[in-house]
N, C-alpha and C positions, 0 to 999 in steps of 0.2 A: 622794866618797860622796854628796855632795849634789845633784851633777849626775846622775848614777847615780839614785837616789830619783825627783829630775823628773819623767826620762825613765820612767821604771819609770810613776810616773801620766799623764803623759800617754800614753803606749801604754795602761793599762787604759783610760784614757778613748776612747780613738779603738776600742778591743776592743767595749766595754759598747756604744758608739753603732754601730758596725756590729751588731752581733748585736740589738739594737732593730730598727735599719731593716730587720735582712733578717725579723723576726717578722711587720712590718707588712703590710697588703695587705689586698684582700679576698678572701673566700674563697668559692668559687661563681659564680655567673651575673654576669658585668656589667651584664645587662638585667634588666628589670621585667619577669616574665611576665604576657601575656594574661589577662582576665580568665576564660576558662574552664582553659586552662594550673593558674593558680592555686588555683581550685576543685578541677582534680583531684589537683593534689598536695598542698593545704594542708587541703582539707573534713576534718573524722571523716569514718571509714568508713561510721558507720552512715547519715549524710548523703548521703555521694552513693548507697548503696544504695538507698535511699530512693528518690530523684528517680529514678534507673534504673529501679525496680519501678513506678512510676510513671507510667511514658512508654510501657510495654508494654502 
């Protein structure tokens, strides 16, 4: 029974540390976007509409 038990933790243990690693990572772009890149995805809206209205 006691050998039994061990086993039993150690398998949750090696279960828990898989199901960790595979949560891990990062999620999205592996690069830094461009400085205008980022302007157009990360400005307010009303921001870039602005600078657009602006250039016409």
């Amino acid at each position: 029974m006691r050998l039994f038990l061990a086993r039993l933790a150690i398998l949750m243990i090696l279960m828990a540390l898989g199901m960790a690693l595979a949560g891990c990572g990062q999620k999205g772009p592996l690069y830094l976007p461009s400085d205008e890149a980022a302007t157009e995805q990360y400005a307010p809206r009303d921001a870039v509409d602005a600078s657009d209205d602006s250039e016409s």
